[in-house]
C-alpha positions as a printed Julia matrix, in Angstrom:
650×3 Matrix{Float64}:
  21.68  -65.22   29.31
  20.18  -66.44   25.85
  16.73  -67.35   27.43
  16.83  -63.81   29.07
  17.7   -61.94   25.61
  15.21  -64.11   24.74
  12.17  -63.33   26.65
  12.97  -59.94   26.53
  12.61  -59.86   22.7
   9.31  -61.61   23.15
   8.26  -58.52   25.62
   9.2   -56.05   23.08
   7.63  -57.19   20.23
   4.55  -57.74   22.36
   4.97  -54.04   23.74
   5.02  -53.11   20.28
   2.26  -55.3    19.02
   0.12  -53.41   21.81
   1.33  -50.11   20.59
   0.11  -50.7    16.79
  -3.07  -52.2    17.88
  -4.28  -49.21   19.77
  -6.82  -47.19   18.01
  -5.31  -43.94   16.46
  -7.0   -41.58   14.2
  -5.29  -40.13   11.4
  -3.07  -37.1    11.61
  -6.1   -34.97   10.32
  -7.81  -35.74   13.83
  -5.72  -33.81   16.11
  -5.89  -30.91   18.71
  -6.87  -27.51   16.93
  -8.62  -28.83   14.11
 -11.49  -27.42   12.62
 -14.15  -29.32   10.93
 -17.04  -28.44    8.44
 -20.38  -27.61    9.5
 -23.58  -28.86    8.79
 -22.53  -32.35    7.23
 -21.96  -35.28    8.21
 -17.76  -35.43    8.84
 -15.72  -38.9     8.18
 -13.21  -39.49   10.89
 -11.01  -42.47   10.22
  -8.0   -44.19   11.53
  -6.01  -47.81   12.72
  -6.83  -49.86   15.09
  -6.36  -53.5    15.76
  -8.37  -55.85   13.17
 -11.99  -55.83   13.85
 -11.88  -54.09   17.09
 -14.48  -51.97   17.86
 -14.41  -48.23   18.13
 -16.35  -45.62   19.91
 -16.72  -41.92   18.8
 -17.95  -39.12   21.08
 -18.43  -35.79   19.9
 -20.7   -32.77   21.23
 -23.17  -35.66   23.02
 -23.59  -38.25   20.4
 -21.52  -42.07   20.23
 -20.49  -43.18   17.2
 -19.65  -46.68   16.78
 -17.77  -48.74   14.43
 -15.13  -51.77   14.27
 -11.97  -52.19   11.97
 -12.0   -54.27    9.01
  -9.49  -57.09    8.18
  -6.86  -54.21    7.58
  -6.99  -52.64   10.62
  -8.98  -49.71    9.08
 -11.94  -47.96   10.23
 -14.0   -45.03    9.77
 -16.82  -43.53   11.25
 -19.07  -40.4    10.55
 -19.94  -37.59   13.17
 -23.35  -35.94   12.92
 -24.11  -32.57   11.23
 -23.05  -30.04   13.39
 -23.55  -26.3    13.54
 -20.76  -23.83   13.4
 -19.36  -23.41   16.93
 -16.92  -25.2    19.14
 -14.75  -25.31   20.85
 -15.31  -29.21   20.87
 -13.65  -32.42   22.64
 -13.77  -35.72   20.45
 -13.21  -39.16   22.37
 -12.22  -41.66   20.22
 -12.22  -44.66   22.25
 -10.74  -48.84   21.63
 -10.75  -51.7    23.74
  -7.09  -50.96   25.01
  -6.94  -47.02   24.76
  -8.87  -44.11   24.31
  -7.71  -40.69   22.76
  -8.99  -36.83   23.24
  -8.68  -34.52   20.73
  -9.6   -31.48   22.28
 -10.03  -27.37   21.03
 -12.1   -28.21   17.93
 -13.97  -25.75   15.85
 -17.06  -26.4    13.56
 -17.14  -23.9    10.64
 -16.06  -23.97    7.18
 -13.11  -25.46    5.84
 -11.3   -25.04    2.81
  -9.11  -27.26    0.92
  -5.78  -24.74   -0.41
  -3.39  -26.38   -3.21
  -1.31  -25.5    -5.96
   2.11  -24.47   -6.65
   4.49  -22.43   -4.88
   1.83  -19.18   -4.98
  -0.63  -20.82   -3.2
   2.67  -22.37   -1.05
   3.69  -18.32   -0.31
   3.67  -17.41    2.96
   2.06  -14.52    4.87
   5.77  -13.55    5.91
   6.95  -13.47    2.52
   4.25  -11.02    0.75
   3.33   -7.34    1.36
   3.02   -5.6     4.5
   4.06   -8.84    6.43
   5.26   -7.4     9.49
   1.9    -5.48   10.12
  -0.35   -8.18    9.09
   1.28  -10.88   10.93
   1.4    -8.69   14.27
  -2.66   -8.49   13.97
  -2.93  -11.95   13.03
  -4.56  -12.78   16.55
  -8.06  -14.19   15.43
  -8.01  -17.76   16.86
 -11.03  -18.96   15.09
  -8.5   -19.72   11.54
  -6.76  -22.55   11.87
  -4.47  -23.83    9.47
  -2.45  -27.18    8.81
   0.19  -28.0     6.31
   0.42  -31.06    4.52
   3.74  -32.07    4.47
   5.65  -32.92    1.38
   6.28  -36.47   -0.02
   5.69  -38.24   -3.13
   4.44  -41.76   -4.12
   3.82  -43.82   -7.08
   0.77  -45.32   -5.23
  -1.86  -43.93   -3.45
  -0.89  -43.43    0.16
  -3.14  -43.43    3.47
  -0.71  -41.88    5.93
  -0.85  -37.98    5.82
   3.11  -37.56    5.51
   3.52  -35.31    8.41
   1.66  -31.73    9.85
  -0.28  -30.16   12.62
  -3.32  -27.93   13.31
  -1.99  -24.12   14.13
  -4.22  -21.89   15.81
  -3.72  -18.04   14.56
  -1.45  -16.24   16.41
   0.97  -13.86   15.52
   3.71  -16.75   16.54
   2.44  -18.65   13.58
   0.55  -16.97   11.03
   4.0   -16.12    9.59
   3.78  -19.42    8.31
   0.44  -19.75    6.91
  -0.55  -19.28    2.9
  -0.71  -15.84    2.28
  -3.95  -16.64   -0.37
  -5.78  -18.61    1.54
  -4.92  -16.55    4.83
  -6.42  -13.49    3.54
  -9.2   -15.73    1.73
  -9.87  -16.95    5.54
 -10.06  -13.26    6.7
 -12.41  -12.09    4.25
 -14.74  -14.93    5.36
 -14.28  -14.65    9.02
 -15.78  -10.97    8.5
 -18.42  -12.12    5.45
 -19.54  -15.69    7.51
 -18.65  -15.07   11.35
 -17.96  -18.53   11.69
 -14.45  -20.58   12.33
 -12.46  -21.29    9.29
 -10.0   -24.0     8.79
  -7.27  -24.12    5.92
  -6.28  -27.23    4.95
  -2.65  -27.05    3.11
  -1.47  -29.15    0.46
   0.64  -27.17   -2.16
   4.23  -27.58   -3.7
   6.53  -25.12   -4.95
   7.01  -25.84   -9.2
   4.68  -28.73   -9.55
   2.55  -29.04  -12.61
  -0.92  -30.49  -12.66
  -0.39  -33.96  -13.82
   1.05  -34.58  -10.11
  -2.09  -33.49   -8.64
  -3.86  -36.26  -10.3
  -4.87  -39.59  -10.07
  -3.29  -42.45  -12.24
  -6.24  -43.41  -13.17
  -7.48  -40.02  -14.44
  -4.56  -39.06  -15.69
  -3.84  -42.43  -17.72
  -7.01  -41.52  -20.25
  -4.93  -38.76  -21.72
  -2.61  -40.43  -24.39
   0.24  -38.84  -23.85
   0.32  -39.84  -19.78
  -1.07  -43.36  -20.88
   2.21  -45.93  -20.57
   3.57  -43.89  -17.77
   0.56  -43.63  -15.09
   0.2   -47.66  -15.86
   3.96  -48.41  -14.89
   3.47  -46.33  -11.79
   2.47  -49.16   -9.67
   5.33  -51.54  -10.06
   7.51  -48.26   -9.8
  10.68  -48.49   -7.06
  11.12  -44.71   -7.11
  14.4   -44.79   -5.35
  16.06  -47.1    -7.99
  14.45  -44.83  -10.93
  16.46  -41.39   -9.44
  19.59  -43.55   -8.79
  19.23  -45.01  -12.05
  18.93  -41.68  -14.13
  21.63  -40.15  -11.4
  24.22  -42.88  -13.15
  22.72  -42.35  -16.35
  23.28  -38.64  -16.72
  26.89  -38.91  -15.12
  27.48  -40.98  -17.88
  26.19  -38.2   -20.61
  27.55  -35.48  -19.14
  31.05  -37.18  -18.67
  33.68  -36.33  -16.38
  33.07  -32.66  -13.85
  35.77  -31.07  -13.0
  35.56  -30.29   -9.18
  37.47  -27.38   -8.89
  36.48  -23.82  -10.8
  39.87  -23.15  -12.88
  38.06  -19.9   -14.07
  38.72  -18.41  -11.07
  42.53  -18.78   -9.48
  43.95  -16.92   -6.61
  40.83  -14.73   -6.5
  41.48  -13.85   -9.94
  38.68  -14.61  -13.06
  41.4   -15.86  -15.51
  38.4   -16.81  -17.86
  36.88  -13.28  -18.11
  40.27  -11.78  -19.33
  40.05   -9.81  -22.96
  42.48  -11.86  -24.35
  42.06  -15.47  -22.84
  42.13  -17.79  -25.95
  38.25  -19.72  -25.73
  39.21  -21.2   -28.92
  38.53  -24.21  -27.67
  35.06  -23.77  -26.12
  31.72  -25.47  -27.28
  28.94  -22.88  -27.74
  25.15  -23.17  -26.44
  22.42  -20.88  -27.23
  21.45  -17.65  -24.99
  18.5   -17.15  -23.66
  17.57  -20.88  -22.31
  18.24  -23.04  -19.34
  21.3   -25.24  -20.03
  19.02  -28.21  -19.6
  17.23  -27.55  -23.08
  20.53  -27.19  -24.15
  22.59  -30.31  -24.04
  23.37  -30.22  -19.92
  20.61  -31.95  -18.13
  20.52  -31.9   -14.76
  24.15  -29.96  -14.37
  24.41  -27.65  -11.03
  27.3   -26.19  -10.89
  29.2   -23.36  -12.59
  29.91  -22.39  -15.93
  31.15  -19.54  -17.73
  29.48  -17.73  -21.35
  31.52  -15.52  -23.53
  30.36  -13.41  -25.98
  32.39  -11.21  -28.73
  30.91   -8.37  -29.85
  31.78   -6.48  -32.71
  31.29   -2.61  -32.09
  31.35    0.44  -34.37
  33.09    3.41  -32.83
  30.0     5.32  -32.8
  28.12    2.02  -30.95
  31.21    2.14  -28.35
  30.62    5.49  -27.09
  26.9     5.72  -26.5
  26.21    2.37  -24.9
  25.88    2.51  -21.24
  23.94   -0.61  -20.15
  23.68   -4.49  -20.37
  20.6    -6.39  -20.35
  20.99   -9.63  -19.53
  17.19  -10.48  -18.36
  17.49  -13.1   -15.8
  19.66  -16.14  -15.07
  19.6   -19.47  -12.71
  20.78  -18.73  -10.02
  24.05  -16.1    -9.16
  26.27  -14.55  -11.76
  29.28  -12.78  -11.83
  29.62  -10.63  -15.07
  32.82   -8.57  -17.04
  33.14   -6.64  -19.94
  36.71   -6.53  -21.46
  37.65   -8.56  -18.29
  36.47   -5.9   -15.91
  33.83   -6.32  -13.5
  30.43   -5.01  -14.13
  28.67   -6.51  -11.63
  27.0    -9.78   -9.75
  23.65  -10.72   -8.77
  22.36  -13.27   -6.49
  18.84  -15.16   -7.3
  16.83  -16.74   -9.7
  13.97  -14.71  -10.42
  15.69  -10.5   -10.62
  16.47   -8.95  -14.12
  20.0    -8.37  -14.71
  21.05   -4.98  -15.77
  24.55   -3.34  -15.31
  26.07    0.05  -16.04
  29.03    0.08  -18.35
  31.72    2.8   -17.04
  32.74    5.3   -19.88
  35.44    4.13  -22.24
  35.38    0.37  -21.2
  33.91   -0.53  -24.55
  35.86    0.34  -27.69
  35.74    0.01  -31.29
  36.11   -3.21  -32.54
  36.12   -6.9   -30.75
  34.93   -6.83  -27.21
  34.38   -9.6   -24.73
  31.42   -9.83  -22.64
  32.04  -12.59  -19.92
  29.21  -14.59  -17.62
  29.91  -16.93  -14.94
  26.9   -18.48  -14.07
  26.17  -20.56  -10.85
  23.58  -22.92  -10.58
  22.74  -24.07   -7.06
  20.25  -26.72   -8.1
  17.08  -26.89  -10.95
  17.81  -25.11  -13.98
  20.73  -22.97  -14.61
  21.89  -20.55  -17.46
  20.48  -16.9   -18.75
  16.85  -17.3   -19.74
  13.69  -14.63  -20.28
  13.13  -12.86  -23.49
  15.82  -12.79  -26.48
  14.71   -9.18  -27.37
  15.6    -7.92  -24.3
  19.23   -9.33  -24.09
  20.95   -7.08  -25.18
  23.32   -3.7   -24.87
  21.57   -0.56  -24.62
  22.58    3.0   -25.12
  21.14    6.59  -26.7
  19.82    5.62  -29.95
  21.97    2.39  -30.0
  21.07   -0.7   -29.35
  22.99   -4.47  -29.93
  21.32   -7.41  -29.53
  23.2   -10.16  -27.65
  20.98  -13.01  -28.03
  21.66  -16.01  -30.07
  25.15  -18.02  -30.12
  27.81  -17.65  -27.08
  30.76  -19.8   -26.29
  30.87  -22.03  -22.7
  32.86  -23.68  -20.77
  32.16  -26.13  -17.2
  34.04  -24.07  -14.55
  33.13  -26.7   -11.81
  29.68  -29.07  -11.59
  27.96  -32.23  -10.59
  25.29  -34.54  -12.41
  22.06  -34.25  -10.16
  18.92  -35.78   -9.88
  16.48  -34.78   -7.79
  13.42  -36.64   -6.85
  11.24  -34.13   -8.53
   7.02  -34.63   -7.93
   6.73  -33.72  -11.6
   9.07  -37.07  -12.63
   6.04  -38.45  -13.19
   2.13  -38.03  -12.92
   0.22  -38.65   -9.92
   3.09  -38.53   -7.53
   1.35  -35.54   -5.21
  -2.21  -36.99   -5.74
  -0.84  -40.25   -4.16
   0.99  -38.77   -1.14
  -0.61  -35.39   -0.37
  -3.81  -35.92   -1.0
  -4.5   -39.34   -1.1
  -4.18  -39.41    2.6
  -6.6   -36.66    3.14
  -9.47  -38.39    1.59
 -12.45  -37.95    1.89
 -12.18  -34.63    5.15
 -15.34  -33.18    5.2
 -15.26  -29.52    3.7
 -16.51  -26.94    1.79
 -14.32  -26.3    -1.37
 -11.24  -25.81   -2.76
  -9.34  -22.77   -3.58
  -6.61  -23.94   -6.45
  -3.37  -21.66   -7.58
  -1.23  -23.39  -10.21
  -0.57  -22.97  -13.65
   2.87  -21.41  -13.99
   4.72  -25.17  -14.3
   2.61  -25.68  -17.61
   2.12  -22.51  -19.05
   4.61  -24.22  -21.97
   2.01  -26.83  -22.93
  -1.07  -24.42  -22.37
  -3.17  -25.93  -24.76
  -3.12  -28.88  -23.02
  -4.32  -27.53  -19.7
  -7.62  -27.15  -21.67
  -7.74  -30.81  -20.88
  -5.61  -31.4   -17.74
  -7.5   -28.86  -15.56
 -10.86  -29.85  -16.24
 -10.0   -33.5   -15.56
  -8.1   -33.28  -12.1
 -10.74  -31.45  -10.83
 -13.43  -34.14  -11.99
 -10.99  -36.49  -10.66
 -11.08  -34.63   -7.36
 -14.69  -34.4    -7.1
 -14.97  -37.97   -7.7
 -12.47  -39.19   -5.2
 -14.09  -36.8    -2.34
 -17.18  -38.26   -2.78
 -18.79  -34.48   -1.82
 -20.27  -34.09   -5.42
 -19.71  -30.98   -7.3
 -18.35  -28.88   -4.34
 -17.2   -25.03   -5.04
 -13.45  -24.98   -6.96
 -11.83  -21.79   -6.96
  -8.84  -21.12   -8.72
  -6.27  -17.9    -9.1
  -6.02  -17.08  -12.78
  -2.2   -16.37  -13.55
  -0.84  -13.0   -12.54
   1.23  -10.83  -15.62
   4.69  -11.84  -15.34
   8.06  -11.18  -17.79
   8.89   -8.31  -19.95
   6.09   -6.11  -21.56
   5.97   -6.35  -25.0
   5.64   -3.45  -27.65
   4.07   -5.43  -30.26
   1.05   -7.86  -30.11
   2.64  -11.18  -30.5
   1.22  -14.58  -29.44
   1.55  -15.92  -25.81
   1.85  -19.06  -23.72
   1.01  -17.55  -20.14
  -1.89  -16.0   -22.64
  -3.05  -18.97  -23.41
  -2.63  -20.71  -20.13
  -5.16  -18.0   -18.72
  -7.49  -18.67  -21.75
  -7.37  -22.57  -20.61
  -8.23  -21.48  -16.82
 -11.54  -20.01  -17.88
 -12.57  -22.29  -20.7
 -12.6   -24.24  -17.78
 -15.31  -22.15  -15.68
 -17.99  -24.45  -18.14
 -17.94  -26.97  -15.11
 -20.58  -26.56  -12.52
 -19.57  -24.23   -9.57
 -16.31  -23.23  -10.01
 -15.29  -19.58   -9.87
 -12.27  -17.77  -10.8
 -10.29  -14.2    -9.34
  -8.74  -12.39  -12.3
  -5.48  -10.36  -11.13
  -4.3    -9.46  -14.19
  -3.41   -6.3   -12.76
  -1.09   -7.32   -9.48
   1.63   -9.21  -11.25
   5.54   -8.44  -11.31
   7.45   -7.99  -14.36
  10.53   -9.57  -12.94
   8.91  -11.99   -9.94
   6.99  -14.81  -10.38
   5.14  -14.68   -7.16
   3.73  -11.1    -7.06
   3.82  -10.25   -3.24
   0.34   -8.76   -3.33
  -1.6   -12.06   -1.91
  -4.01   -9.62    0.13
  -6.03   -9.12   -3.14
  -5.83  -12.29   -4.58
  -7.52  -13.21   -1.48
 -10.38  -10.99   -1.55
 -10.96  -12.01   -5.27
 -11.1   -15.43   -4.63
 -13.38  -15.19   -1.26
 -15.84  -13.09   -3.71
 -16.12  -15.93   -6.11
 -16.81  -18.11   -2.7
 -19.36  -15.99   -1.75
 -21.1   -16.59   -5.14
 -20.71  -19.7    -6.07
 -20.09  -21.53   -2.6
 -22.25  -19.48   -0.75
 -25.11  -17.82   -2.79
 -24.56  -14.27   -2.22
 -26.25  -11.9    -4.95
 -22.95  -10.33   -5.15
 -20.62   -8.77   -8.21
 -17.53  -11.22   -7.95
 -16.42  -11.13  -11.62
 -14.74   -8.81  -13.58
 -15.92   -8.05  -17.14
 -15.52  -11.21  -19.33
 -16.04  -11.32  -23.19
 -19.74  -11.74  -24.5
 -19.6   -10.77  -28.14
 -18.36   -8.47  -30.71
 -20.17   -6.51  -33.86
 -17.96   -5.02  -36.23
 -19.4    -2.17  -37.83
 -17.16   -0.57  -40.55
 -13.73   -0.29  -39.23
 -14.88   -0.46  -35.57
 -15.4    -2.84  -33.6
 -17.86   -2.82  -30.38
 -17.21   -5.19  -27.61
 -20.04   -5.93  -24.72
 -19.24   -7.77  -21.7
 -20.82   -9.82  -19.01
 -20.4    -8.92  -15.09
 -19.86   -5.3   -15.89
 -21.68   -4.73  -12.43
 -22.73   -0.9   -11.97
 -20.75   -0.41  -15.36
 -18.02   -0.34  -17.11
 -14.36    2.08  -16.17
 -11.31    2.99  -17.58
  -8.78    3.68  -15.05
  -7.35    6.48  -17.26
  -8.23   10.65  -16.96
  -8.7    11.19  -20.55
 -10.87    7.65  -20.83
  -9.0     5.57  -23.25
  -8.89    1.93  -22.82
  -5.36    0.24  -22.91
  -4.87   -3.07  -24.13
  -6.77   -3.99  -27.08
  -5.59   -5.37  -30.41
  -7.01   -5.87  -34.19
  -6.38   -7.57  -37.19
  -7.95   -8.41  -40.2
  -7.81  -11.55  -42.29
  -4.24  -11.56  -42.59
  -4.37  -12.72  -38.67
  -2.1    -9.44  -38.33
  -2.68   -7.61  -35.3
  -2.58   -3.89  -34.52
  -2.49   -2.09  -30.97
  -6.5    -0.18  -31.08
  -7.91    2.81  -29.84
 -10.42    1.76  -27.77
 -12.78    4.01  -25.6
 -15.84    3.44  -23.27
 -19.6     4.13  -24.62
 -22.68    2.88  -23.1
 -21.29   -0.27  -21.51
 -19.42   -0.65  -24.42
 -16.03   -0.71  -25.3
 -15.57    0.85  -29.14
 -11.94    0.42  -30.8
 -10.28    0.98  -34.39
  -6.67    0.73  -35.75
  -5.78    2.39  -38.73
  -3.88   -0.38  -40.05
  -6.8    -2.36  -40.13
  -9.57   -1.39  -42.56
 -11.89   -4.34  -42.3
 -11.75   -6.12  -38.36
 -11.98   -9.86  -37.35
 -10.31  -10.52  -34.54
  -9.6    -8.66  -31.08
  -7.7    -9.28  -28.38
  -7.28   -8.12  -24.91
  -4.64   -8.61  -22.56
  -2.82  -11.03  -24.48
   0.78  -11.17  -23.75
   2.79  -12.87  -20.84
   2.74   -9.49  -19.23
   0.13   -7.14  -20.64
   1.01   -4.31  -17.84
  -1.22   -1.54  -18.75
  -4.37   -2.99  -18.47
  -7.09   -0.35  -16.97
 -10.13   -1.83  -18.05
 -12.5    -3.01  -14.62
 -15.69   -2.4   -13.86
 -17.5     0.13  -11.03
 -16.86   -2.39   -8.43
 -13.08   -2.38   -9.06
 -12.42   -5.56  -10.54
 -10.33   -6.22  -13.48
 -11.47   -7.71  -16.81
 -10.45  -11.04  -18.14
  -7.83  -11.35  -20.59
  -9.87  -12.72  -23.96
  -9.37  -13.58  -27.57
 -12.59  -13.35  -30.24
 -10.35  -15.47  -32.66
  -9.4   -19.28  -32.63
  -5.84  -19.06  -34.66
  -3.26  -21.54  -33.85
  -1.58  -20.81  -30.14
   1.71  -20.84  -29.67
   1.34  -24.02  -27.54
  -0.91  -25.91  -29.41
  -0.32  -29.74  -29.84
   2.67  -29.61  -27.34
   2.14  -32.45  -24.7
């Protein structure tokens, strides 16, 4: 019986020896797949150690062998768009067929979770996907995983033809970015996938990019001896150990009842925390759970009996909100603005309670968004709510999650690593919103992964697109300074590298949503810019940018590059929204600004002798109306170089 258990162990392990010694291409290399035309296109995969291996595609062999590693890779002739293709890939034990392949153009898609939207998710989904029947897109999705070393194995994903069974699924950007091409190109277009919902761009690059930048120095070189799994237990213990002791149970709410939110419940007790901001800049890293913000608010009788709203901008994720311990209302999600009516005669003159129980289902939790506009809100009244409110842990757990933004180069290594060096034409790029905080530094961080990109492909300078950010939070009524500002400012400081291109949709974003649902124009923008830089077309693909300024008395003029048949306002009497001035005292004023000659002329009072201007600066400047004939919108600009609001953070 031994000798039996025995010899069978020997004939599995030979069985399996077999199997991992057959040749097998990478994941890239399967059924569906479209690859680019006109170049020569690197197919790799295993195989056993230096056996050979025979490519057949469209009438020509191939051959190559395996190196010590089992590795090999071989390169298919330039082909011209067309297809559909078979692709033999033959070893000395087995042989496999990859069949339905397209030549055409294929674009790389990656970025955060706006490039990761799907076509179900944004406008007019129903319609588009139930047209979505042009087989000639294809589209595969990288699946997620993260590494602290550079990884060959593409971590999961298939080719999907375009159907309206799976377009669904598809990026909305670079979905409508295919579509405009199909029509443009008449030629098959692939979309290969790799984006990640809130990752920054230190992820997306390479250790040893990213380790020439000081401030990512020490941590890109300890990558390599990294054991990622006991780092996140490690800071799991850690933080259980700051936060102390959870209770597991919500005692805030009992029978049904919110025994925390009652007018008189003594809080005496309670720590406070400050309002707006995610717990986890204030003292609770890494908390999910519940917990529960009162605020007393002193009212005048007068104050009492004209409020009728509270603002409470947004919070992380549900809430559950009372005034005076009655119920004013609940919201569920992350990303919607919380305002609530206020019944007459619930407030009163005097001490009132305003009550918050906030549940965090993972990531950050608390109220966050702009203090101004927290707040309560009635004719000719208005109380301000931001600043100092007392909490309390209703029920919670320490988490850690293993984030791809724990440290840099964690996405480079395991999404696209293993997709080194496909054959294509360029990448389209939407990210941004994870570092709008540390804009300044983008200046640096953007320019370098996409060096680092170019480098690793091997494909020299191809075309890199990118979607500058969309307006998003509360409009402002002043001119004030502005991270997502200056995050846009970094995006096309970076358009100084050779053929890169950028869509402007200053003018599609959502106040209150992050990911403005409107992907079918950011993917006409974007396949504009392609046509231009990637594919030579003598084509207006730019809104107007900045190209100088002459001050002349209190006016200032303004001329602009890619003003295309000319410049518009999209406003009946002509004015241009927008603009601001200020003098030497780095003040700035809202401007009259109107349209002459190609021109845009603008004043403000306040300001008697002009230096700077700005346009479109502010998180969310929504009444921009400035584009030119050919309907595109003009980029966001500042003439001045005054200290950001970001600058030197890291």
């Amino acid at each position: 019986m031994k000798k039996m258990k025995y010899l069978n162990t020997v004939i599995l392990l030979g069985l399996c020896t077999q199997l991992l010694a057959q040749v097998k291409p990478s994941l890239l290399f399967s059924d569906h797949m479209v690859i680019q035309r006109n170049v020569e296109v690197p197919v790799w995969g295993t195989a056993k150690k230096r056996e050979k291996v025979t490519l057949t595609f469209n009438g020509a062999d191939v051959k190559t062998r395996a190196d010590k590693q089992g590795k090999w890779m071989a390169k298919l002739p330039p082909t011209p768009a067309g297809g559909p293709y078979e692709l033999t890939i033959e070893g000395r034990k087995n042989t496999v067929t990859i069949t339905d392949i397209l030549v055409g153009e294929v674009w790389v898609c990656s970025g955060q979770s706006n490039m990761e939207w799907t076509v179900s998710n944004s406008n007019n989904a129903e319609e588009a996907i139930a047209k979505a029947d042009d087989t000639q897109i294809r589209h595969f999705k990288v699946g997620r995983n993260i590494a602290n070393i550079p990884q060959e194995q593409v971590p999961g994903g298939e080719w999907e033809v375009c159907s309206p069974e799976t377009a669904g699924d598809f990026t909305a950007v670079g979905y409508y970015f295919a579509k405009e091409l199909r029509e443009k190109l008449d030629v098959p277009i692939g979309l290969l996938n790799t984006s990640w919902g809130g990752t920054n761009i230190e992820t997306w690059t390479s250790a040893e990019a990213i380790s020439t930048i000081p401030a990512f120095t020490e941590t890109a070189n300890e990558l390599n001896g990294l054991n990622l799994q006991e780092v996140f237990k490690k800071k799991q213990e850690e933080l259980a150990q700051k936060i102390g002791e959870l209770p597991e149970k919500d005692m805030g709410m009992q029978n049904g009842k919110a025994v925390w939110a009652a007018f008189d419940y003594d809080d005496s007790d309670w720590k406070t925390i400050e309002v707006p901001d995610l717990w986890e800049q204030k003292g609770l890293p890494g908390l999910d759970g519940v917990v529960w913000l009162r605020k007393t608010v002193e009212l005048s009788e007068q104050e009492a009996d004209r409020l009728t709203q509270l603002y409470l901008q947004k919070i992380d994720d549900n809430d559950i909100t009372w005034i005076n311990g009655k119920k004013v209302g609940e919201t569920k999600g992350y990303n919607t603005d919380r305002i609530y009516d206020i019944e007459e005669g619930l407030l009163k003159a005097g001490e009132n309670i305003i009550t918050v129980r906030v549940e965090d289902t993972g990531g950050g939790g608390g109220i966050y968004g702009n203090p101004e506009l927290i707040k309560l809100l009635g004719y000719t009244v208005n109380v301000p709510l931001a600043g100092e409110w007392k909490f309390k842990i209703g029920e919670g757990k320490a988490s850690v999650s293993q984030s791809p933004n724990s440290f840099p180069s964690l996405l480079f290594n395991a999404m696209l690593n293993p997709i080194l060096p496909y054959a294509m034409k360029g990448v389209i790029w939407y990210q941004g919103e994870s570092n709008a905080g540390r804009a300044y530094a983008y200046r640096e961080l953007f320019p370098l992964m996409i060096k680092d990109w170019r480098k690793h492909w091997g494909q020299g300078d191809f075309p890199f697109l990118w979607v500058q950010l969309a307006n998003f939070k509360q409009a402002v009524d002043q001119p004030a300074g502005s991270d997502w500002a200056e995050l846009r400012e970094a995006q096309s400081m970076t358009l100084s590298l050779p053929n890169t291109g950028e869509a402007v949709i200053i003018d599609i974003g959502e106040a209150d949503d992050i990911h403005p649902r409107n992907k079918q124009d950011v993917g006409y923008r974007l396949s504009l810019a392609a046509r231009k830089v990637a594919y030579g077309e003598d084509i207006v693909y730019s809104g107007p940018t900045y190209k100088a300024m002459e001050v002349k008395g209190n006016k200032v003029h303004i001329q602009f590059d890619h003003i295309g048949s000319g410049l518009m306002a999209k406003d009946k009497y002509g004015y241009v929204n927008g603009f601001a001035v200020a003098g030497a005292d780095k003040k700035f004023y809202w401007a009259k600004a109107t349209i002459e000659d190609d021109e845009v002329i603008l004043y403000a009072d306040e300001v008697a002798k002009p230096v700077a201007v700005r346009y479109g600066w502010a998180d969310n400047p929504d009444d921009l109306n400035l584009y030119n004939q050919e309907g595109l919108p003009a980029n966001p600009f500042r003439t001045d170089d005054w200290k950001g609001v970001t600058e030197g953070i890291w």
